[in-house]
Every structure is written in C-alpha cells, then in structure tokens.
C-alpha positions in Angstrom: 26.1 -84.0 129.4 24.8 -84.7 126.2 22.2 -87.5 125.3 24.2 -90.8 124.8 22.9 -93.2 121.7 20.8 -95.8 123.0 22.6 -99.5 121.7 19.6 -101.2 120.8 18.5 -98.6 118.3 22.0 -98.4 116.6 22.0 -102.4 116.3 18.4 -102.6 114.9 18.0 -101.6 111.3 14.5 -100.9 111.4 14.6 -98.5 114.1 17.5 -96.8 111.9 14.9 -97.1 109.1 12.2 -95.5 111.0 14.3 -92.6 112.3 15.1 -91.8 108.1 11.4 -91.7 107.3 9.8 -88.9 106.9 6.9 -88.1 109.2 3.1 -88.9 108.4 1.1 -86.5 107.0 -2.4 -88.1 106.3 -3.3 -90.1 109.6 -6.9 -91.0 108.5 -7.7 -94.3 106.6 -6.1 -94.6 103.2 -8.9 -94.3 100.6 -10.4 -97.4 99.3 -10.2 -98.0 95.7 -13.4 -97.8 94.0 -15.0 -96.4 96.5 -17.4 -93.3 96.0 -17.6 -89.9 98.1 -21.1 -91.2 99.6 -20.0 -94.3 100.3 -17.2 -92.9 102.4 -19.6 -90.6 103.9 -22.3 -93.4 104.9 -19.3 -95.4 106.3 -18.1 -92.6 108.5 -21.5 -91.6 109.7 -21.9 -94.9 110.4 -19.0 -94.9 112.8 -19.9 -92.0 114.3 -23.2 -93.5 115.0 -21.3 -96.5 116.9 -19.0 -94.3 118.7 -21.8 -92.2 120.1 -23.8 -95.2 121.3 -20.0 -96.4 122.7 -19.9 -93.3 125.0 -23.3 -93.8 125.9 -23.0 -96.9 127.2 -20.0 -96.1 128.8 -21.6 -93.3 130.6 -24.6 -96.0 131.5 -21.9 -98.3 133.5 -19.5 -95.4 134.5 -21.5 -92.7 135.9 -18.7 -91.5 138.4 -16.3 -90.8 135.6 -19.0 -89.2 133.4 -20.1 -86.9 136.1 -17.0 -86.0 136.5 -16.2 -85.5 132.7 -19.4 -83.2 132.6 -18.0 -80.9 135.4 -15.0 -81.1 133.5 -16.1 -80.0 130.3 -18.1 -77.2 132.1 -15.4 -76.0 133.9 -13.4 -75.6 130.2 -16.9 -73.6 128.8 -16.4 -71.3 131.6 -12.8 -70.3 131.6 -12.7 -70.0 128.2 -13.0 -66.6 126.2 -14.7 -66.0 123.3 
C-alpha cells in the first residue's frame, strides 16, 4: 500500500517550503564577520574546555552511567580491528 500524504503537511506552506529546500551542508556556526582565525580558535578551545569540565562533572554526580560508559567504550576498543 503505498504511503498516503499526511493532511497537515499539504495544508501548511512552510512544511511545503521545507520539503523544496535543499539540504544543509555546513552544520557548524556561520562565521562571524570580522572575526579572525585565532579568535575562532580561542573561542572553540574555549568551548572545548567547558565541555570537558561538563562531562567531568557529570561523571562526579553520575558515576553509574559513567562506569558503565567506560565498559562501554572498552568493550568498542576491543572488538574493533585495526
């Protein structure tokens, strides 16, 4: 049976819109304007930094799931072939 239309879609115009669009290439932040290389590179090692200390701390108060994300991670190591 083929798929039927779904009638919200075909009533909304920007769902119409959306389906004519093509697909995104570049996910990452657009560039800022007047922004240099380094500057981009101090703001994204920046983030990094934060994310790290994110994980950390969620490891800290979480140390069920991170236990478990270890063995996980191991297990991957292991079964996979260089």
């Amino acid at each position: 049976m083929p798929e039927l239309p779904d009638r919200e879609s075909e009533q909304d115009p920007s769902i119409r819109e959306a389906r004519k669009a093509p697909p995104l290439r570049n996910l990452g932040a657009p560039p800022v304007p007047g922004e240099t290389g380094a500057e981009r590179r101090r703001r994204r090692a920046q983030f990094l930094r934060d994310l790290a200390a994110a994980r950390e701390l969620r490891d800290r108060v979480q140390p069920r799931r991170a236990r478990t994300a270890r063995l996980r991670h191991a297990l991957r190591m292991r079964t996979f072939r260089w």
